[in-house]
C-alpha positions, 0 to 999 in steps of 0.5 A, spaced: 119 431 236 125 427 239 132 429 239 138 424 240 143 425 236 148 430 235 148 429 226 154 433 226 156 440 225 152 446 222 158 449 218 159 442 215 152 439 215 150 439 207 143 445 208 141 444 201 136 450 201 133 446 208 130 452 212 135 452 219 131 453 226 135 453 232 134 451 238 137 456 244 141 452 249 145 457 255 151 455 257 149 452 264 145 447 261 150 444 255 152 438 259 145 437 260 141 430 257 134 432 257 132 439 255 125 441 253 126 447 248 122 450 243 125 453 237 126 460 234 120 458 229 116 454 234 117 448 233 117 445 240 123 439 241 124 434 246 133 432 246 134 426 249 142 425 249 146 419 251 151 421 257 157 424 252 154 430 252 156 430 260 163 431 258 162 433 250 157 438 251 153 441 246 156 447 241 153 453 238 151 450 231 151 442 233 145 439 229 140 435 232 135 434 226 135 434 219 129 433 214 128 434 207 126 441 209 129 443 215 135 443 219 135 444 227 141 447 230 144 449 237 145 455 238 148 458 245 146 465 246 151 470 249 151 471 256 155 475 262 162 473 262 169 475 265 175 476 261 181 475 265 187 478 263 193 477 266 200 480 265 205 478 262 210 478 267 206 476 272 204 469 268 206 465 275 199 469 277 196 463 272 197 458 276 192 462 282 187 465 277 185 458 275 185 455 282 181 459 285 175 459 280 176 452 280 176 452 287 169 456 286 166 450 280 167 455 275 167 453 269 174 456 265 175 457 258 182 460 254 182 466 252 184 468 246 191 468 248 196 464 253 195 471 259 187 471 258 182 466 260 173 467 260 168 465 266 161 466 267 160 472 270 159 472 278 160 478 282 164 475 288 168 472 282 169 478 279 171 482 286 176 476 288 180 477 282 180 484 281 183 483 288 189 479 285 196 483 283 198 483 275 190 481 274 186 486 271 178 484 269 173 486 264 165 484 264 163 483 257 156 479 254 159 474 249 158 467 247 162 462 250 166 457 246 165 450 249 171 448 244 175 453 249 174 449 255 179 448 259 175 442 264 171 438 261 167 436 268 163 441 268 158 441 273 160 433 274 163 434 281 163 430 287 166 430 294 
């Protein structure tokens, strides 16, 4: 089966007792066109998307099918993350945190308040920023949330 559009969104989309199936999509490979996925029923799934998903991204629960018996959906599988924080009174540390992970094409995501923010884990990453004073950091497994990002050129680079 082929996929080329984004329905609409889990949460809203009408299931009426369809059976839901989703297809995991890691957080490298949302910004991507073509996936060639199988679901955790096995229903093998082609995703052809236009080139919105460059910028959009595809997020933890986006329908891609929708029949009379069942629904497919993303699903973004927790992955290693780093969780920034920075002090309070060293918020002119913010400005140096962001750049050097955008130095690095790291995608940034917020955190849950203004002195936090989240990055794909990357030891060298994690060691620089632990380097940084008024910064503390923290290895966690958790799903990114692509609604947080903070760049919506991920992996769309060019010199």
């Amino acid at each position: 089966m082929i996929c080329e559009n984004i329905l609409g969104r889990l949460e809203t989309f009408p299931a009426d007792g369809r059976t839901i199936e989703y297809v995991n999509i890691e957080w490298h490979e949302a910004f991507k066109k073509l996936h060639k996925k199988t679901t955790d029923a096995g229903t093998e799934v082609g995703i052809r998307l236009d080139d919105s998903v460059l910028t959009r991204g595809l997020y933890e629960g986006d329908v891609l099918y929708a029949d009379d018996e069942r629904i497919i959906a993303v699903h973004t599988p927790p992955c290693e993350v780093i969780v920034i924080r920075i002090a309070p009174d060293h918020g002119f540390m913010t400005a140096k945190v962001c750049y050097e992970i955008g130095n690095r094409h790291a995608p940034l995501f917020y955190g849950n308040d203004e002195y936090t923010f989240i990055t794909p884990y990357d030891e060298p990453m994690m060691v620089m920023l632990s380097k940084l004073h008024g910064i503390t950091v923290q290895q966690k497994t958790m799903t990114l949330n692509f609604e947080h990002r903070i760049c919506a050129a991920i992996h769309n680079h060019h010199h």
